[in-house]
mmJSON file of the N, C-alpha and C atoms, coordinates in Angstrom:
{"data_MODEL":{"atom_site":{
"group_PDB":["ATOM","ATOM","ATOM","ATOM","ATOM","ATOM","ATOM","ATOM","ATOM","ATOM","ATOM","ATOM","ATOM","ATOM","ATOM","ATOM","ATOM","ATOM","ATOM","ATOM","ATOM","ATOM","ATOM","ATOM","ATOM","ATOM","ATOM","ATOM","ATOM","ATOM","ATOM","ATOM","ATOM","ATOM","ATOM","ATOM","ATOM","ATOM","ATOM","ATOM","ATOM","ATOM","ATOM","ATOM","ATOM","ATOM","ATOM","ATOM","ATOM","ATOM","ATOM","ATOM","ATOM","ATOM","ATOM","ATOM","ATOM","ATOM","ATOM","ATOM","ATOM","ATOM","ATOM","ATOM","ATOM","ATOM","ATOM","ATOM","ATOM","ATOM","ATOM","ATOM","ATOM","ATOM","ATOM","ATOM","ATOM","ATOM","ATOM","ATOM","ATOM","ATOM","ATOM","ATOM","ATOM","ATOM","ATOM","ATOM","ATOM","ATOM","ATOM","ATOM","ATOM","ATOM","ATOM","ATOM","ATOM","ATOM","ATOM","ATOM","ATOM","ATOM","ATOM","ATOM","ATOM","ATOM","ATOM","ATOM","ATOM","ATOM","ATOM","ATOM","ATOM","ATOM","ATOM","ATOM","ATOM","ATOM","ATOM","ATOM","ATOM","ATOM","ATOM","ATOM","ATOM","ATOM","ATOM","ATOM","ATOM","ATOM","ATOM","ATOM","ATOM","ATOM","ATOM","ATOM","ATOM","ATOM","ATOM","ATOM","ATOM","ATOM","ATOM","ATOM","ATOM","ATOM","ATOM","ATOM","ATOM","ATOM","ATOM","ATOM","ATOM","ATOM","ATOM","ATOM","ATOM","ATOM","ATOM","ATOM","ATOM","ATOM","ATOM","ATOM","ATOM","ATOM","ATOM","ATOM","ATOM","ATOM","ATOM","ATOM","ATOM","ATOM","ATOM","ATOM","ATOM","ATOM","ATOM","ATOM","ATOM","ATOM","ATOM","ATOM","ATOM","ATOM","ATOM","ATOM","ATOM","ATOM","ATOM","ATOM","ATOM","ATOM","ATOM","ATOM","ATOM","ATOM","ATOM","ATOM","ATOM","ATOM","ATOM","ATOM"],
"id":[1,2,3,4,5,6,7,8,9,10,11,12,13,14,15,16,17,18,19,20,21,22,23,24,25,26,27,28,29,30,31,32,33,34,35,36,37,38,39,40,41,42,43,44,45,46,47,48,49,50,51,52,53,54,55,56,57,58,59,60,61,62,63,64,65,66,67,68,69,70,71,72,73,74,75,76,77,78,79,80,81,82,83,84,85,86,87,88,89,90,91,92,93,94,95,96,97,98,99,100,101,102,103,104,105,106,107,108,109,110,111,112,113,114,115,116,117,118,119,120,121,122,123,124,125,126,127,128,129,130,131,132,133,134,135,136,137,138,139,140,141,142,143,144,145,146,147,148,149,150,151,152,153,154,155,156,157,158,159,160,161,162,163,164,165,166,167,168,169,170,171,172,173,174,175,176,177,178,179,180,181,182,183,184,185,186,187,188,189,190,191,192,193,194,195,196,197,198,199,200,201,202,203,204],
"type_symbol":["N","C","C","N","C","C","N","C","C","N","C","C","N","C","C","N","C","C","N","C","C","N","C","C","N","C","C","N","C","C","N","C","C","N","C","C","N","C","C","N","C","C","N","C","C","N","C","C","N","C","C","N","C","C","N","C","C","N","C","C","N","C","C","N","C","C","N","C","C","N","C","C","N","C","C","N","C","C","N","C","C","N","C","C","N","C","C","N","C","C","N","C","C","N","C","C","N","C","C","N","C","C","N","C","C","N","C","C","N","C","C","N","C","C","N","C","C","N","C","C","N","C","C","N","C","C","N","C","C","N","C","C","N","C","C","N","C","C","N","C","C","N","C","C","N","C","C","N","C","C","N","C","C","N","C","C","N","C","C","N","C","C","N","C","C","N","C","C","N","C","C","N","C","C","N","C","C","N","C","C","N","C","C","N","C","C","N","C","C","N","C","C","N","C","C","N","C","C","N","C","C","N","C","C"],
"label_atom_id":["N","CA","C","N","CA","C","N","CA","C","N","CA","C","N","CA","C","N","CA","C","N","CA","C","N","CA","C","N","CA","C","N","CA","C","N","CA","C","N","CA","C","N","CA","C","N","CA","C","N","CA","C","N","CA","C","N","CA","C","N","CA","C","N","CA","C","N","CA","C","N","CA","C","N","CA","C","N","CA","C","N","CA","C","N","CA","C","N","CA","C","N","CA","C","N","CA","C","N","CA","C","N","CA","C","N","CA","C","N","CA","C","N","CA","C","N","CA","C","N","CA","C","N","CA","C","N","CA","C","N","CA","C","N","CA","C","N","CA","C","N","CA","C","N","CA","C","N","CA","C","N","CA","C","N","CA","C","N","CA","C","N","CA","C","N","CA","C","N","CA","C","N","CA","C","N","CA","C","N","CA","C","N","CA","C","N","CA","C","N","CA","C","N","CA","C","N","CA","C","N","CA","C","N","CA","C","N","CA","C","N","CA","C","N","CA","C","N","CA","C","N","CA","C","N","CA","C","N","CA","C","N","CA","C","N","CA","C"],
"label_alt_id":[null,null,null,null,null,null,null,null,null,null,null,null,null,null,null,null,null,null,null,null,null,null,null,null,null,null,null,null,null,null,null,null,null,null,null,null,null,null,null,null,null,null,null,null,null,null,null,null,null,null,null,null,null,null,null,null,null,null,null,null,null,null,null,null,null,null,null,null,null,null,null,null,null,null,null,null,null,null,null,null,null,null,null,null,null,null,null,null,null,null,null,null,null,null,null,null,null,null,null,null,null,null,null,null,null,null,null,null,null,null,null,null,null,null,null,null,null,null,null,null,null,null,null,null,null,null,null,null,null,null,null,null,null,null,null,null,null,null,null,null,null,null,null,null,null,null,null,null,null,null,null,null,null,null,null,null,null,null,null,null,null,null,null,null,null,null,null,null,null,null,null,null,null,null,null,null,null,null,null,null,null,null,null,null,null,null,null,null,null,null,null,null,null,null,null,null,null,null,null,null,null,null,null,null],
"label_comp_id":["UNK","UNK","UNK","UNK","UNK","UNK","UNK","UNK","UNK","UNK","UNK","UNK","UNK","UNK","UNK","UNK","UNK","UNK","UNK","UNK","UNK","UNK","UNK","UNK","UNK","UNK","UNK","UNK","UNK","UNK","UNK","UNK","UNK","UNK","UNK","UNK","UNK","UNK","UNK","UNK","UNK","UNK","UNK","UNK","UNK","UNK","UNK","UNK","UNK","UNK","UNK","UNK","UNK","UNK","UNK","UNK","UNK","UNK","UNK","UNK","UNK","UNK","UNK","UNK","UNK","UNK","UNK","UNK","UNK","UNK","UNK","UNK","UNK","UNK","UNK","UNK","UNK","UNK","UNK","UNK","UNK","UNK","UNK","UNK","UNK","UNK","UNK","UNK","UNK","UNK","UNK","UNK","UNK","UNK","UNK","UNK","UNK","UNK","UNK","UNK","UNK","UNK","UNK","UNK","UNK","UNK","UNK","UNK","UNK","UNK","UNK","UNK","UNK","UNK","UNK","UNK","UNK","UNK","UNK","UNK","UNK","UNK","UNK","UNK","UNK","UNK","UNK","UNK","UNK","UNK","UNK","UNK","UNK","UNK","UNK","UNK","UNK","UNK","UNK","UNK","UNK","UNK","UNK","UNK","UNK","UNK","UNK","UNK","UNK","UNK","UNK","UNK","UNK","UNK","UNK","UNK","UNK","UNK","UNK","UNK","UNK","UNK","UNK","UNK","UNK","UNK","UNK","UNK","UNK","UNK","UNK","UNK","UNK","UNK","UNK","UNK","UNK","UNK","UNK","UNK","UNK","UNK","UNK","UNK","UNK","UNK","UNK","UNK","UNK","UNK","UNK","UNK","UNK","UNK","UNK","UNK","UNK","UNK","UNK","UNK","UNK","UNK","UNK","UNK"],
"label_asym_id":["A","A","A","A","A","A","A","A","A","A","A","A","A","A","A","A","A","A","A","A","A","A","A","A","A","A","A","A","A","A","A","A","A","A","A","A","A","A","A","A","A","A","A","A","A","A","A","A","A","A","A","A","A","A","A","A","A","A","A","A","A","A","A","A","A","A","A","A","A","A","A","A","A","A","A","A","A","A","A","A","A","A","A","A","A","A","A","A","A","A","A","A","A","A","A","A","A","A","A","A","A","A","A","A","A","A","A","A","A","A","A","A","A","A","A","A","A","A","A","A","A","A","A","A","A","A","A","A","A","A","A","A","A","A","A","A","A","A","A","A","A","A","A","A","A","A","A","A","A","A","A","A","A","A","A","A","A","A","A","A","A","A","A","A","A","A","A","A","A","A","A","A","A","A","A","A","A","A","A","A","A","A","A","A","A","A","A","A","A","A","A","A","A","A","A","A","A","A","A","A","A","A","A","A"],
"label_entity_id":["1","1","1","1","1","1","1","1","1","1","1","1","1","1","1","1","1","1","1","1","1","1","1","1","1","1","1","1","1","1","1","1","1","1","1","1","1","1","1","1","1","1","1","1","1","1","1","1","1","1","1","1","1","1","1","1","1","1","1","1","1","1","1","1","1","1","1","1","1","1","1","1","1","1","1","1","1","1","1","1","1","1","1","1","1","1","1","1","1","1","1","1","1","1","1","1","1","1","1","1","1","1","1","1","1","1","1","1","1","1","1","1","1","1","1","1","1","1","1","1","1","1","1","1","1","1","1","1","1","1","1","1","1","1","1","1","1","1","1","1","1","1","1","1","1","1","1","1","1","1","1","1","1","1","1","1","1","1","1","1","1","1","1","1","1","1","1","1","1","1","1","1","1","1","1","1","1","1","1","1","1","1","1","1","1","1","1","1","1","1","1","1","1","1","1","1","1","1","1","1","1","1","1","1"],
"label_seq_id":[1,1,1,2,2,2,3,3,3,4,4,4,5,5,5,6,6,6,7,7,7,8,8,8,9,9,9,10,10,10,11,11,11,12,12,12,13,13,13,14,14,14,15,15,15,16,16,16,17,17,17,18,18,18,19,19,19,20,20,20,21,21,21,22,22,22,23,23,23,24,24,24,25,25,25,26,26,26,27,27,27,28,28,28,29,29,29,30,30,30,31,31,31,32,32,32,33,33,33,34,34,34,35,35,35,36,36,36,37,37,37,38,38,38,39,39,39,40,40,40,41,41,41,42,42,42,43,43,43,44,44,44,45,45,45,46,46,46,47,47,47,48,48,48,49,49,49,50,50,50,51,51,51,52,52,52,53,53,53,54,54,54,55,55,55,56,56,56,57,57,57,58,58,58,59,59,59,60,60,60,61,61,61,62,62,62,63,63,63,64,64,64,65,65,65,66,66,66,67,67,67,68,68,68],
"pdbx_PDB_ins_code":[null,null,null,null,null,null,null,null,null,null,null,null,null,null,null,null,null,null,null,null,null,null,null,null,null,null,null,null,null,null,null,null,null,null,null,null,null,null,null,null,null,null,null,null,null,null,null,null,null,null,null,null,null,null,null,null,null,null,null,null,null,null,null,null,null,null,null,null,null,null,null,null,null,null,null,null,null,null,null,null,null,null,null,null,null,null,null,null,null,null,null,null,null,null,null,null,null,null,null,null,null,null,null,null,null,null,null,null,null,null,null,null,null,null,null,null,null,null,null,null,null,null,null,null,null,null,null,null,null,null,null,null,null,null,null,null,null,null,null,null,null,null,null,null,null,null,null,null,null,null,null,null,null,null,null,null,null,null,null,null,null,null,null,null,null,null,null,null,null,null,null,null,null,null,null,null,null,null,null,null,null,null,null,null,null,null,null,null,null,null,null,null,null,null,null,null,null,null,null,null,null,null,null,null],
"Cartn_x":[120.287,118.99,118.606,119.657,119.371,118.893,119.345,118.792,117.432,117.462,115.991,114.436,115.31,114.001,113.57,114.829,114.896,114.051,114.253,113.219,112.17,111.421,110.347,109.848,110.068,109.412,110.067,109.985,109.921,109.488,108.05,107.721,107.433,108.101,108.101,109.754,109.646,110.723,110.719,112.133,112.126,113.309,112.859,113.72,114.656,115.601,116.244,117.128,117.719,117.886,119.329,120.01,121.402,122.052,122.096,122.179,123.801,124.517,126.169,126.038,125.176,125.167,124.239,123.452,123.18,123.659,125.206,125.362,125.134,125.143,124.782,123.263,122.654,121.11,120.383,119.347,118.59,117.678,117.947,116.973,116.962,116.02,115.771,116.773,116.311,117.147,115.953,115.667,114.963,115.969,116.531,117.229,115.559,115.909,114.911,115.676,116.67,117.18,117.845,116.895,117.508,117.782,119.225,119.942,120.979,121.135,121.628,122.76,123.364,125.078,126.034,125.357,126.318,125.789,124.472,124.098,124.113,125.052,125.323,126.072,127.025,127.086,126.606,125.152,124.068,123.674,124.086,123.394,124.887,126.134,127.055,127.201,126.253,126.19,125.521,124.555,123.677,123.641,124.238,124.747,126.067,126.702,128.017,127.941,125.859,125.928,125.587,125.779,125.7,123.901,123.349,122.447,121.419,121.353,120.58,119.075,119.475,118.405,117.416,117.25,116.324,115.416,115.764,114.885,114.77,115.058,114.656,113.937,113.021,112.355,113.03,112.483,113.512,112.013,112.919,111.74,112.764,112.203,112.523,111.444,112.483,111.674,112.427,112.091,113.533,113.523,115.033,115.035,114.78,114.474,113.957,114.545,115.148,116.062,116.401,116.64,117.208,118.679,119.512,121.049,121.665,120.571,121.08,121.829],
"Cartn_y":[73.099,72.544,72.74,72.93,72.609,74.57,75.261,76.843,76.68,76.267,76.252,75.296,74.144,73.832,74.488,75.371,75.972,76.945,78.42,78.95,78.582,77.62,76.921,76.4,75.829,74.873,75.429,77.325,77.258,77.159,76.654,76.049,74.569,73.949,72.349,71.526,70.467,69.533,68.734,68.726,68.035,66.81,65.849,64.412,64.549,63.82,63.956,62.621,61.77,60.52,60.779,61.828,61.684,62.749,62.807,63.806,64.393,63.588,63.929,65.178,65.075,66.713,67.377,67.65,68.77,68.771,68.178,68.884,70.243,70.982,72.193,72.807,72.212,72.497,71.694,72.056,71.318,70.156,69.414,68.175,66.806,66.548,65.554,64.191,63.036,61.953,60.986,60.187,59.302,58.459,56.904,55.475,54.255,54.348,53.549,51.83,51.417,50.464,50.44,50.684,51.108,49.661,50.749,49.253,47.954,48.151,47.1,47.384,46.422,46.373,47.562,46.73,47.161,48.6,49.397,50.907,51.844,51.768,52.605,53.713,53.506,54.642,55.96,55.772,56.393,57.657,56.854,57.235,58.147,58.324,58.945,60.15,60.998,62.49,62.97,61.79,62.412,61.674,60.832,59.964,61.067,60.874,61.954,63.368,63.281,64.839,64.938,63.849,63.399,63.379,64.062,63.99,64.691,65.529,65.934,64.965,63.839,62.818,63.53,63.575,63.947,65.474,65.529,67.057,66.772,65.867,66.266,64.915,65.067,64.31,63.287,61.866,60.684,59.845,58.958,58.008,56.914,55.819,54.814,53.443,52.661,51.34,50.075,49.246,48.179,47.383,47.171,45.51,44.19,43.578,42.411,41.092,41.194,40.067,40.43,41.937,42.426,42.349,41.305,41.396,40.174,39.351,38.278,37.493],
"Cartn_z":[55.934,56.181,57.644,58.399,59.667,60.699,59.646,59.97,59.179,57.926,57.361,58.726,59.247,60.068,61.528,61.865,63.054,62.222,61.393,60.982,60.712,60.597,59.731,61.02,61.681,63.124,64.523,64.652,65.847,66.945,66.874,68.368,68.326,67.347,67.165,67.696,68.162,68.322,66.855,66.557,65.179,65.202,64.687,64.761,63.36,63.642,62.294,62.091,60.868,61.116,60.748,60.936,60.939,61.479,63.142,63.807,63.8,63.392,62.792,61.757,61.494,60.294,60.986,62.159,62.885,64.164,64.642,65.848,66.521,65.838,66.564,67.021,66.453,66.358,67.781,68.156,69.245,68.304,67.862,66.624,67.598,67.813,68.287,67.163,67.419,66.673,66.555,64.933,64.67,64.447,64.807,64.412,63.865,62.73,62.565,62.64,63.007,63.151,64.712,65.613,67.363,68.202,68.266,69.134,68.661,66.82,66.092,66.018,66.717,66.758,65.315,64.772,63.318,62.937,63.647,63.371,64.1,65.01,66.431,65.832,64.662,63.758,63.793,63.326,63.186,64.594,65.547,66.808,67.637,66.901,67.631,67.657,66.666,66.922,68.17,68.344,69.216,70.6,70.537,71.846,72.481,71.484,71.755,73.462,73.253,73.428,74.705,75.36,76.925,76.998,77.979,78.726,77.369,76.423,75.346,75.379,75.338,75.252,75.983,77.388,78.64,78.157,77.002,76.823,74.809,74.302,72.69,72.577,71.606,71.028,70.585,70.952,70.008,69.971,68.376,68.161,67.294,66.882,65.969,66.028,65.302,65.333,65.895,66.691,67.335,66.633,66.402,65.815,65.999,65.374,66.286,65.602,64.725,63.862,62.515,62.109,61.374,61.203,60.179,60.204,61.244,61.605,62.641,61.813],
"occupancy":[1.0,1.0,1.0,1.0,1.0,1.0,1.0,1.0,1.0,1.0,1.0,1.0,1.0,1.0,1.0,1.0,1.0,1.0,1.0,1.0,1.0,1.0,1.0,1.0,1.0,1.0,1.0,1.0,1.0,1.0,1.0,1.0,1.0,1.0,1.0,1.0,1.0,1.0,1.0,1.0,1.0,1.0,1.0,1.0,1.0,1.0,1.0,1.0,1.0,1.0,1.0,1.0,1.0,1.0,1.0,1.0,1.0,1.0,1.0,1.0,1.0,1.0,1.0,1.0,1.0,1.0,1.0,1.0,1.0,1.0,1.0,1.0,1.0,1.0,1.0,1.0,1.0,1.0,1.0,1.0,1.0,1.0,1.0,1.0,1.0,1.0,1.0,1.0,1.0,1.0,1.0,1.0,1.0,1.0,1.0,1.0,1.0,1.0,1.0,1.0,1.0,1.0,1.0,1.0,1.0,1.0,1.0,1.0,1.0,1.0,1.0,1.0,1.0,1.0,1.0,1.0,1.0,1.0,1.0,1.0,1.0,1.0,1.0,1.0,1.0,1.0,1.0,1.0,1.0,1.0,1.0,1.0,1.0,1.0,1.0,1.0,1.0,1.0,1.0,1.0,1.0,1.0,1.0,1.0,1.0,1.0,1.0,1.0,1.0,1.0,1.0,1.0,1.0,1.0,1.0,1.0,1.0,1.0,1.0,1.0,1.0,1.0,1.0,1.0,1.0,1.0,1.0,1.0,1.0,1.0,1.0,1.0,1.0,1.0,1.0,1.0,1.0,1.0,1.0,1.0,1.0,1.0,1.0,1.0,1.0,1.0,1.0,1.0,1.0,1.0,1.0,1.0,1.0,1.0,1.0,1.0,1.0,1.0,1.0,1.0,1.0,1.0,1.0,1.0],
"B_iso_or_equiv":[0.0,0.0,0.0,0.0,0.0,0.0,0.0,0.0,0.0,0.0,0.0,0.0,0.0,0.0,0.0,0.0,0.0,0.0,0.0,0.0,0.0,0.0,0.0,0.0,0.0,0.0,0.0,0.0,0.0,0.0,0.0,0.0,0.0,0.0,0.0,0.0,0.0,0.0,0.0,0.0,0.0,0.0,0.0,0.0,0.0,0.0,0.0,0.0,0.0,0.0,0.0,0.0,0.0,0.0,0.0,0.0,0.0,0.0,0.0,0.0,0.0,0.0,0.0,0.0,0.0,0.0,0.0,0.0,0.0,0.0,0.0,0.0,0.0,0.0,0.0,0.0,0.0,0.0,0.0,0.0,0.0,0.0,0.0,0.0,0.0,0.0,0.0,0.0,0.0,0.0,0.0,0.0,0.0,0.0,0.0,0.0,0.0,0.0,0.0,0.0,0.0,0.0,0.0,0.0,0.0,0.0,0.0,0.0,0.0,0.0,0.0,0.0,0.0,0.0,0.0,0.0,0.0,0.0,0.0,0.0,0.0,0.0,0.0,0.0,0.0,0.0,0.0,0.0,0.0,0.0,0.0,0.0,0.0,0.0,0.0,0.0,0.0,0.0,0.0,0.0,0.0,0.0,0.0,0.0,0.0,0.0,0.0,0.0,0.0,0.0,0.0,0.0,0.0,0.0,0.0,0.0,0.0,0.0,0.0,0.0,0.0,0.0,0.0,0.0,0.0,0.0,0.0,0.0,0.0,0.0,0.0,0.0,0.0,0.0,0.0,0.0,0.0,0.0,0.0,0.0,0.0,0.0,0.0,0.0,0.0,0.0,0.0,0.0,0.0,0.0,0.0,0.0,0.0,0.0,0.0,0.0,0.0,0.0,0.0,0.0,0.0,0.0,0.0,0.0],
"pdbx_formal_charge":[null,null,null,null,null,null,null,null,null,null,null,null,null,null,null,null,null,null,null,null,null,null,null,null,null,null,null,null,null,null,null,null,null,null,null,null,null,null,null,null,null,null,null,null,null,null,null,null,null,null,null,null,null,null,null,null,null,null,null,null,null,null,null,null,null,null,null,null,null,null,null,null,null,null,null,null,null,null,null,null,null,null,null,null,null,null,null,null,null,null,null,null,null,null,null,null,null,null,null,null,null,null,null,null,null,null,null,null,null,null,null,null,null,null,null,null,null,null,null,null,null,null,null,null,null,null,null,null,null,null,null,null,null,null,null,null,null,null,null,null,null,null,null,null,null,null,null,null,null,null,null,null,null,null,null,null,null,null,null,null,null,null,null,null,null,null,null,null,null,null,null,null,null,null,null,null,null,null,null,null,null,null,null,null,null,null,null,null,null,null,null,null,null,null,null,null,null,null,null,null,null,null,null,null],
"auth_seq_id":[1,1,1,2,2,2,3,3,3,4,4,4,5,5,5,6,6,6,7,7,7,8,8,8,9,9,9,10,10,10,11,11,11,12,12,12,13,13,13,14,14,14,15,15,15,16,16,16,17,17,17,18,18,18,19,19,19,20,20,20,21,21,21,22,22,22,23,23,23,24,24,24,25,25,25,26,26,26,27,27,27,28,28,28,29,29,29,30,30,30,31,31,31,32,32,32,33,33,33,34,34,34,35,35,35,36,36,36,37,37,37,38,38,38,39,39,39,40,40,40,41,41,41,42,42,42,43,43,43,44,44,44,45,45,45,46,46,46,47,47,47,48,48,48,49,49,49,50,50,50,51,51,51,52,52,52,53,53,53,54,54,54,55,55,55,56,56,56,57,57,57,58,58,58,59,59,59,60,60,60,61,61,61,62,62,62,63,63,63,64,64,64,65,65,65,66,66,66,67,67,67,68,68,68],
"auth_comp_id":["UNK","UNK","UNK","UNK","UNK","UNK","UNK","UNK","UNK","UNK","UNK","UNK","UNK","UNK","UNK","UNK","UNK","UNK","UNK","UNK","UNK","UNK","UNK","UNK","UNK","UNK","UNK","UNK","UNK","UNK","UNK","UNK","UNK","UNK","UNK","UNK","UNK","UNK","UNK","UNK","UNK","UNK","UNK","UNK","UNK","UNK","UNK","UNK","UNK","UNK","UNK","UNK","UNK","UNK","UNK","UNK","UNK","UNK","UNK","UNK","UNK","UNK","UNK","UNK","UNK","UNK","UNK","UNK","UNK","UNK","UNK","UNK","UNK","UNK","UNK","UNK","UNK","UNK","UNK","UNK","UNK","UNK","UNK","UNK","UNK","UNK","UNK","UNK","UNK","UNK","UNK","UNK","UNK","UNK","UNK","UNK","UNK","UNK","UNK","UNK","UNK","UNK","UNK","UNK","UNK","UNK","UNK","UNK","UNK","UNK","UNK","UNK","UNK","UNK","UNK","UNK","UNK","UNK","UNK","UNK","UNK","UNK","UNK","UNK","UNK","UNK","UNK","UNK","UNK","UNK","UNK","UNK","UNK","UNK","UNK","UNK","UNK","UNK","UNK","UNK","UNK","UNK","UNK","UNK","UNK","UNK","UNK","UNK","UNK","UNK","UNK","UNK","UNK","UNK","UNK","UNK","UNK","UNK","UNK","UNK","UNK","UNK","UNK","UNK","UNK","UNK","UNK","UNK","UNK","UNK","UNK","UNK","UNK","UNK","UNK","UNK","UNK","UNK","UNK","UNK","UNK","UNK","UNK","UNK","UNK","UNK","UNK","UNK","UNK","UNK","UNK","UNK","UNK","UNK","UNK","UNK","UNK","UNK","UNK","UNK","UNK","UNK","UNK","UNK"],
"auth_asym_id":["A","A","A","A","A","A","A","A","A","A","A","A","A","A","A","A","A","A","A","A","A","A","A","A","A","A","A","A","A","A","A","A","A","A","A","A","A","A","A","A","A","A","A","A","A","A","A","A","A","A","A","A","A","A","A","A","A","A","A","A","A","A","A","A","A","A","A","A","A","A","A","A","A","A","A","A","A","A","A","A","A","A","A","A","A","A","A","A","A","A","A","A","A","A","A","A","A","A","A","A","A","A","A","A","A","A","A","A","A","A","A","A","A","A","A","A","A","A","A","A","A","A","A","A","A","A","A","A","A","A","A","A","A","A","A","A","A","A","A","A","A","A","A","A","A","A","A","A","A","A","A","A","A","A","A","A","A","A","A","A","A","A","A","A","A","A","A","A","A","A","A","A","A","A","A","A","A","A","A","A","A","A","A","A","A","A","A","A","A","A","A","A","A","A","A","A","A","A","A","A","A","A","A","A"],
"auth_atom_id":["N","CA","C","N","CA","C","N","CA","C","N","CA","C","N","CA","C","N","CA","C","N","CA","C","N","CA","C","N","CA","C","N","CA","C","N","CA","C","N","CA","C","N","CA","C","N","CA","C","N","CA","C","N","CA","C","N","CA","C","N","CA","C","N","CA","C","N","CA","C","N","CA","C","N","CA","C","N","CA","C","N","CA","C","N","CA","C","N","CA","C","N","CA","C","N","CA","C","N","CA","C","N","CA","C","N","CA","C","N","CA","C","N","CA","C","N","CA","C","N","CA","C","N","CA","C","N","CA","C","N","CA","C","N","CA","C","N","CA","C","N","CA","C","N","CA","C","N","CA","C","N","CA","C","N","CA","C","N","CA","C","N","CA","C","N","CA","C","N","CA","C","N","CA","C","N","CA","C","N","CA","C","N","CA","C","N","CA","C","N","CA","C","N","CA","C","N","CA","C","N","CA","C","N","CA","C","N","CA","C","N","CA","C","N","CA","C","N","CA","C","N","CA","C","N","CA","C","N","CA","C","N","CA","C","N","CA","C"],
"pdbx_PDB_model_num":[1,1,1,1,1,1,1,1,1,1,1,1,1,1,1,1,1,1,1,1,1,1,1,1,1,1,1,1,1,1,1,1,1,1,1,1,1,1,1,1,1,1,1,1,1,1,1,1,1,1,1,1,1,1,1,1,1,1,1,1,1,1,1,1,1,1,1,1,1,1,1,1,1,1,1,1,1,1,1,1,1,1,1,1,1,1,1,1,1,1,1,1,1,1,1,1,1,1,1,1,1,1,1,1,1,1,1,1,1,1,1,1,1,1,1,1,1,1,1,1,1,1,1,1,1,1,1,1,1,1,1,1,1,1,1,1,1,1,1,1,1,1,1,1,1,1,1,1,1,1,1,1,1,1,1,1,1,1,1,1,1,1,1,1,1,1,1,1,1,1,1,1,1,1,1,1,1,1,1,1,1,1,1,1,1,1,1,1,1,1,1,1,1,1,1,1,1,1,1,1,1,1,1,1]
}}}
């Protein structure tokens, strides 16, 4: 999937909500649960990748008493 959106969107930044299955790709990262203890999971492919953040697209939604 992750050669199909690089062919398909090359002059687009693309978010993706489980960046552990596109390490290799430049994909931005969507957490629609950002910041919740128990979903940092989610966020270790792409945390992993040091400084990446400062140049790809990121988005989500914060929690605000989800799982309290």
């Amino acid at each position: 999937m992750g050669d199909a959106f690089t062919k398909s969107f090359k002059n687009k930044k693309v978010m993706v909500r489980y960046p552990m299955y596109f390490i290799h790709y430049s994909f931005g990262f969507y957490w629609d649960s950002f910041a919740h203890k128990d979903e940092d999971f989610f966020a270790a492919g792409f945390i992993s990748r040091g400084a990446y953040w400062k140049n790809a697209v990121n988005g989500g939604e914060i929690v605000y008493d989800w799982g309290v």
